[in-house]
C-alpha positions in Angstrom: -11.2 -6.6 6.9 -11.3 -3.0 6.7 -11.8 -1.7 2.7 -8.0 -2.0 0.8 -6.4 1.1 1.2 -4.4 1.4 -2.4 -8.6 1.2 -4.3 -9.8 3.6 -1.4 -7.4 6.5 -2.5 -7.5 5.4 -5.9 -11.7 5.6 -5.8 -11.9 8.9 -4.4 -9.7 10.2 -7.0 -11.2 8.8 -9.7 -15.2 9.9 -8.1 -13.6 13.5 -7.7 -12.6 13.4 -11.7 -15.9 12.3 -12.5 -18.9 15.1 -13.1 -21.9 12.3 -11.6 -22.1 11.8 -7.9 -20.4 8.7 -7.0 -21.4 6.8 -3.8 -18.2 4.8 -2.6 -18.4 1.9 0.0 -16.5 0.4 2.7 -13.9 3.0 2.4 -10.9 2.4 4.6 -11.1 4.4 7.5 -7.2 4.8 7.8 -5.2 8.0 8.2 -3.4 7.6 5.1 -7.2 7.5 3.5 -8.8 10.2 5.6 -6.2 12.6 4.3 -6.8 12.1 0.3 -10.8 12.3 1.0 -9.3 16.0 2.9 -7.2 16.6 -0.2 -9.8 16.0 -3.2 -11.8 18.1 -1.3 -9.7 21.1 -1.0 -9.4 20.6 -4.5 -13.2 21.3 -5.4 -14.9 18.1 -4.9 -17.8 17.6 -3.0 -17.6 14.5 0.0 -20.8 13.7 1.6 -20.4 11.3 4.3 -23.3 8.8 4.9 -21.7 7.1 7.7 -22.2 3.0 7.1 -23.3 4.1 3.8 -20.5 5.1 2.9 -19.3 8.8 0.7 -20.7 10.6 -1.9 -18.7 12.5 -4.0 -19.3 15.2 -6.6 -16.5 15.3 -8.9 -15.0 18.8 -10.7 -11.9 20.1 -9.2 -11.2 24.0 -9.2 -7.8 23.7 -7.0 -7.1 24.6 -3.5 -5.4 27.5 -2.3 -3.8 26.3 1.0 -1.3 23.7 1.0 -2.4 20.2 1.4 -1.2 17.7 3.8 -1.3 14.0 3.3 0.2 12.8 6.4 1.9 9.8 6.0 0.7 8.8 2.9 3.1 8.0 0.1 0.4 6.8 -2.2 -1.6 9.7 -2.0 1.2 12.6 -2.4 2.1 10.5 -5.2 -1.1 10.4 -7.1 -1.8 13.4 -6.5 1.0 15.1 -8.2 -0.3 12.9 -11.2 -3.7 13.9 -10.9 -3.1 17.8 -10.4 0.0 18.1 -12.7 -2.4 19.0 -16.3 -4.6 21.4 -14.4 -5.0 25.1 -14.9 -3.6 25.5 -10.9 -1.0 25.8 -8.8 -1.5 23.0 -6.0 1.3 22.2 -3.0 1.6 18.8 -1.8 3.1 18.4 1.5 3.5 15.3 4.8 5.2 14.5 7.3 8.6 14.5 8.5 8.5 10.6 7.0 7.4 11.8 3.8 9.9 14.9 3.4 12.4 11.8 3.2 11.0 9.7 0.8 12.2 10.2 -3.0 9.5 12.1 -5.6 12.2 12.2 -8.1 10.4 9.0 -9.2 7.7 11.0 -10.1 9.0 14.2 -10.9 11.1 12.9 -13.9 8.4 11.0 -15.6 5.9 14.1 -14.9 8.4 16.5 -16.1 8.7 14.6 -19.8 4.8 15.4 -20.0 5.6 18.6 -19.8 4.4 19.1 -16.1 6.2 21.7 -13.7 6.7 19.9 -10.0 9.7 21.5 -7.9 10.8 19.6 -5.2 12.4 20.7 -2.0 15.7 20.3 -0.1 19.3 20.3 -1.8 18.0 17.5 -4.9 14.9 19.5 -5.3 13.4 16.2 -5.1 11.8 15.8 -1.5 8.2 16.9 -0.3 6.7 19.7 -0.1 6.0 19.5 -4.0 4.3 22.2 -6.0 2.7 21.4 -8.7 2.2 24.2 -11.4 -0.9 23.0 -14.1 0.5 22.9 -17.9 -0.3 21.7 -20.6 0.7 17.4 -21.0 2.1 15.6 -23.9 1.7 11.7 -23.9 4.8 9.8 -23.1 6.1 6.2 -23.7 7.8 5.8 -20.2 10.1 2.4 -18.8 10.1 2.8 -14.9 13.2 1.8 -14.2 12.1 0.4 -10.2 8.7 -1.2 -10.6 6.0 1.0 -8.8 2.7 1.3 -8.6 3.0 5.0 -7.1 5.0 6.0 -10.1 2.8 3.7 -12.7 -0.3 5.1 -11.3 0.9 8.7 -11.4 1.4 8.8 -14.7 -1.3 7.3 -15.9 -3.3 9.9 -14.2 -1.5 12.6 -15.9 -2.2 11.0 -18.8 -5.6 11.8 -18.2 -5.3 15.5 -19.3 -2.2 14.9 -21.9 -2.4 15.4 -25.9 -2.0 11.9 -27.3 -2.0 8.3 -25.4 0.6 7.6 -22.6 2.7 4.4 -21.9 3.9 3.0 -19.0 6.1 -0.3 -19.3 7.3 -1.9 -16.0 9.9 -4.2 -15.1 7.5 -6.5 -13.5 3.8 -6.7 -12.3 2.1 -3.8 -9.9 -0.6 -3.4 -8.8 -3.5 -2.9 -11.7 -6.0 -1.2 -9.6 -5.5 2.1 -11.6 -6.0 0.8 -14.9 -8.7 -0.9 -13.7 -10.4 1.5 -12.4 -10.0 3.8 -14.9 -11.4 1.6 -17.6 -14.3 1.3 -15.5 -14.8 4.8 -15.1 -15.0 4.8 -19.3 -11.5 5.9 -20.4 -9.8 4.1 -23.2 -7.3 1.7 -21.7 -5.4 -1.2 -23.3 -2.8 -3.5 -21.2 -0.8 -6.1 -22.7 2.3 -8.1 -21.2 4.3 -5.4 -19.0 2.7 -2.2 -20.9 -0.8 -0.2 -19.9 -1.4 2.6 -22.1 -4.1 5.5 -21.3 -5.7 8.0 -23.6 -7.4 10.9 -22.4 -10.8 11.6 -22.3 -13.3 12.7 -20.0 -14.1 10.3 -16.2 -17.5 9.1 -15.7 -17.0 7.2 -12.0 -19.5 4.5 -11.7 -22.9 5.4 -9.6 -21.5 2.9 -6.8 -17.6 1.5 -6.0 -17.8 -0.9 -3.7 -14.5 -1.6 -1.9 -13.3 -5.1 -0.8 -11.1 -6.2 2.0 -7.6 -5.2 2.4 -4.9 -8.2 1.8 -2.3 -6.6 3.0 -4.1 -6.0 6.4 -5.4 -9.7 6.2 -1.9 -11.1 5.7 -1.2 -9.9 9.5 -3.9 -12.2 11.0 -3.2 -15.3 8.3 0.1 -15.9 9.6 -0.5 -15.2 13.2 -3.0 -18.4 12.3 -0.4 -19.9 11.2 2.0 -19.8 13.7 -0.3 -19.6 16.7 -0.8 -22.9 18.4 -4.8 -24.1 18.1 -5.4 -21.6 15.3 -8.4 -21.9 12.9 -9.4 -18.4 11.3 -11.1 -17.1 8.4 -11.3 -13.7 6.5 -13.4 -12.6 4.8 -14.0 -10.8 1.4 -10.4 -10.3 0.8 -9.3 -8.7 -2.6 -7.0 -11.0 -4.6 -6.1 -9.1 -8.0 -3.1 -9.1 -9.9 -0.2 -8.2 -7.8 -1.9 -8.5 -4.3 -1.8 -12.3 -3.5 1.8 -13.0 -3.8 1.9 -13.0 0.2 -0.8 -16.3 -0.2 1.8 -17.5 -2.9 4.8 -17.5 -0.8 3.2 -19.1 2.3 1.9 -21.8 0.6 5.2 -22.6 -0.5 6.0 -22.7 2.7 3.9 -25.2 3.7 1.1 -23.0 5.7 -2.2 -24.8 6.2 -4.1 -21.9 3.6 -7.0 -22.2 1.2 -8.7 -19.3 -0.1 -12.4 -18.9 -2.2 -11.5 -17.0 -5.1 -15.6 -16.7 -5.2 -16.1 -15.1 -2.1 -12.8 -13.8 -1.3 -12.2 -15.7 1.8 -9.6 -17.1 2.9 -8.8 -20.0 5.7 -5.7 -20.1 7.6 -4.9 -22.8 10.2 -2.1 -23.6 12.4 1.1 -25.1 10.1 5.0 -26.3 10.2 6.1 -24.0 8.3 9.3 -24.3 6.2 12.2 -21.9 5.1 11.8 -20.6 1.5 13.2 -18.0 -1.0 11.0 -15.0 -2.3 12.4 -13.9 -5.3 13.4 -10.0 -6.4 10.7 -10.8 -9.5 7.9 -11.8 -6.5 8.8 -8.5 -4.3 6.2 -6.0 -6.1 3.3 -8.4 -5.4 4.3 -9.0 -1.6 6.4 -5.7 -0.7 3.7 -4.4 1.7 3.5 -8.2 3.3 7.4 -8.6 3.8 7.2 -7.3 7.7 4.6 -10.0 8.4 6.3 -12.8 6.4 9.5 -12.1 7.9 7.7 -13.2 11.2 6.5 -16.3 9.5 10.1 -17.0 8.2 11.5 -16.9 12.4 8.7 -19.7 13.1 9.8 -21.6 9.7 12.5 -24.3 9.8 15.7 -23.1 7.8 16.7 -19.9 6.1 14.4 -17.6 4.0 15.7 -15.3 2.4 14.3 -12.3 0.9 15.8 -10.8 -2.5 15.8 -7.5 -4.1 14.7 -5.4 -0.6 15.8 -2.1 -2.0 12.1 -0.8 -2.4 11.6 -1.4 1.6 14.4 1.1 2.3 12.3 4.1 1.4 9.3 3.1 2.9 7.1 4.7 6.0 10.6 3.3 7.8 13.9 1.9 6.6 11.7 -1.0 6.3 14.3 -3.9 6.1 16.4 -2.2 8.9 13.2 -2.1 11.4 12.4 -5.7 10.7 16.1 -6.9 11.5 15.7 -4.6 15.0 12.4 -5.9 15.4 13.5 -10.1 14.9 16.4 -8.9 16.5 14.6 -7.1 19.6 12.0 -10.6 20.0 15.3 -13.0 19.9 15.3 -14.4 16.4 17.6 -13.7 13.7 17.7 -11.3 10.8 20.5 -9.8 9.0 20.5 -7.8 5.5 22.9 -9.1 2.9 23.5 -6.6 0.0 19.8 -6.6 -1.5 18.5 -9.2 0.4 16.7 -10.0 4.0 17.9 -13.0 5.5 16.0 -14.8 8.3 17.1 -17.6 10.0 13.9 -19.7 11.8 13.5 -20.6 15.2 12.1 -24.3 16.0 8.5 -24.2 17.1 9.9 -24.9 20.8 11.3 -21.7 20.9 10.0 -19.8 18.9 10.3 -15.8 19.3 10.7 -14.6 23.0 8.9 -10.7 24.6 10.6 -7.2 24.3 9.8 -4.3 23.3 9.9 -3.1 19.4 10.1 0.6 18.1 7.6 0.9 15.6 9.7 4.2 14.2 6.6 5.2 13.0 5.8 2.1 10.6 2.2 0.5 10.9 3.4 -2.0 9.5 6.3 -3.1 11.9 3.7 -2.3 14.7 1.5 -4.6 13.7 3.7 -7.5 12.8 5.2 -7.3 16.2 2.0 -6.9 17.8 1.1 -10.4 15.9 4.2 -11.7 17.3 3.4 -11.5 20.7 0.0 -12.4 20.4 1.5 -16.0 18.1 4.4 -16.6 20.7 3.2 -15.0 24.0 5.2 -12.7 24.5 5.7 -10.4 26.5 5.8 -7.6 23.5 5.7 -3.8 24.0 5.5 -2.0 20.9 6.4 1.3 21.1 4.3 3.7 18.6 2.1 1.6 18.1 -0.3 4.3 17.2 1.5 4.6 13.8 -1.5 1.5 13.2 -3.9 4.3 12.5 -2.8 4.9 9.5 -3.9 1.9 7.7 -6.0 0.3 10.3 -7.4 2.0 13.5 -9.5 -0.9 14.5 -6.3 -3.2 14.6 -6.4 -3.5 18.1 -9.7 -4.4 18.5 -9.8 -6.8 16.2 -6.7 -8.5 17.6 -9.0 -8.6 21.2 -12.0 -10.3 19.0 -10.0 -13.0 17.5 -7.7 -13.8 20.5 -9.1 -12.2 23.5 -6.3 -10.7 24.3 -4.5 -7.3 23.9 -3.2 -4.7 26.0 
């Protein structure tokens, strides 16, 4: 699998905080990616690219004084804010026409009780581009009131630079890598039962971050296993922390043929009868980039899944819930939303989801999950923008002709 996207931003901005060079491996070679390794170095740090050997980079930031663009990246505008907001700079964090529609006041609020100046644009002030003016931060205790990892993860970086420790509490698990990564980096970090709290202090990046394999990118080819008549794949060195595996979770409950090697990271999916189930609002955070490809599972299974608490996929890359429902809809399955929930009705494994064509409206995610389902059923599917892969996974393609030998 190409190197998990949510560590790859995270690891470049923890190496560009740090003073020691820092040698990071197996980056993801993603858009979304490529465009906070262009950020943190319009910011001051040095990125020396070694090619298979990875980046180096030589931390100290002095600011940049051009806007930067980060694409379609929600993780990285996000972070960023965080990172840049206790500077002694102005910095301008900008995207595309996805990301001026995605809402920063989750960010901005938080930021702003630190003391940090970020003004939004449009009519709510609260819509990309974002400037950032450095100020002096104050440590906060902070409930998010949606759980986030963007939002946890910004503030903790803040935090970084702030007088006194900062809290985060959350509603329900995120992803940790932040924390992690931070205490590995030196900084003083304590987490207990829905709390992380930071301290500032200076960033010493490790000599070497290695990066594992993305799950959410390997979730695409474990149910395509699944559903795909005469299937028997493995992936390989797959990362399976807190908050990432709840896609594994929720297909084994569904009766998918799945074991995984929590030694080496591998995990072996084979082809299953898979059975309707019910992925509760609490489970979301730890599957929400996953729900596009275990909707598709959920056509193949027998009965009605249902989805709950779907509010975070409305503000994603896409309407997210509202491009799966087109997408089902598009293949000849069934989807529907229900207040806060996805429902998917399953198709029997003789009919299983027919060809057409899918508008990806710009979602990698939608792309690839219908690109799985015509590869699983047969097809005929077009998938229109299906360049929108690139930003998580370029090689997507390819890798779709080396497992199957097909793709067009």
């Amino acid at each position: 699998m190409p190197g998990d996207k949510s560590i790859s931003h995270r690891a470049l901005m923890i190496a560009a905080l740090g003073r020691q060079p820092c040698t990071i491996q197996g980056l993801s070679d993603g858009d979304d990616v490529t465009h906070t390794r262009l950020a943190v170095e319009a910011l001051g740090a040095g990125v020396e690219d070694h090619g298979s050997g990875g980046v180096t980079v030589s931390g100290g930031l002095t600011g940049a004084s051009d806007p930067i663009y980060l694409g379609n990246s929600g993780t990285g505008i996000r972070l960023l804010t965080g990172l840049v907001a206790g500077y002694g700079f102005t910095t301008t964090l900008d995207g595309d026409a996805s990301i001026r529609r995605r809402p920063m006041d989750r960010i901005i609020e938080p930021l702003s009780a630190m003391g940090a100046s970020v003004r939004g644009s449009g009519e709510s002030a609260a819509l990309a581009p974002l400037t950032v003016e450095g100020r002096p931060l104050r440590g906060i205790d902070y409930t998010l009131p949606v759980a986030s990892a963007q939002v946890k993860s910004a503030v903790l970086l803040a935090g970084l630079r702030a007088e006194g420790p900062t809290t985060v509490r959350e509603p329900a698990p995120t992803r940790a890598h932040t924390e992690e990564m931070l205490a590995d980096a030196g900084v003083r970090v304590e987490s207990s039962d829905g709390s992380v709290t930071v301290w500032p202090g200076e960033v010493k990046a490790p000599d070497l971050i290695g990066i594992p394999g993305d799950p959410s990118q390997a979730a695409f080819w474990l149910v395509g296993a699944c559903i795909a008549p005469g299937s028997d794949l493995t992936v390989e060195n797959v990362y399976l922390g807190p908050a990432r595996g709840g896609f594994v979770d929720v297909l084994a409950r569904m009766g998918a043929d799945i074991t995984v090697d929590s030694d080496s990271g591998d995990i072996r999916a084979r082809t299953s009868e898979l059975r309707a189930t019910r992925v509760t609002a609490e489970e979301m955070p730890g599957c929400i980039d996953e729900v596009p490809i275990l909707a598709v599972a959920a056509a193949a299974a027998d009965g009605v899944t249902v989805f709950e608490g779907i509010d975070e996929l409305r503000v994603k890359e896409s309407d997210r819930a509202a491009s799966i429902v087109e997408m089902l809809t598009a293949l000849g399955g069934e989807c529907r939303i229900d207040g806060h929930n996805l429902v998917v009705t399953g198709r029997t494994p003789d009919q299983g989801l027919g060809g057409g064509t899918v508008n990806a409206h710009g979602d990698h995610r939608i792309a690839m999950a219908a690109f799985i389902a015509g590869a699983a059923f047969g097809g005929p599917v077009t998938v229109e923008g299906f360049e929108a892969t690139a930003t998580s996974y370029p090689g997507f393609a390819r890798d779709m002709q080396h497992v199957t030998g097909w793709a067009q």
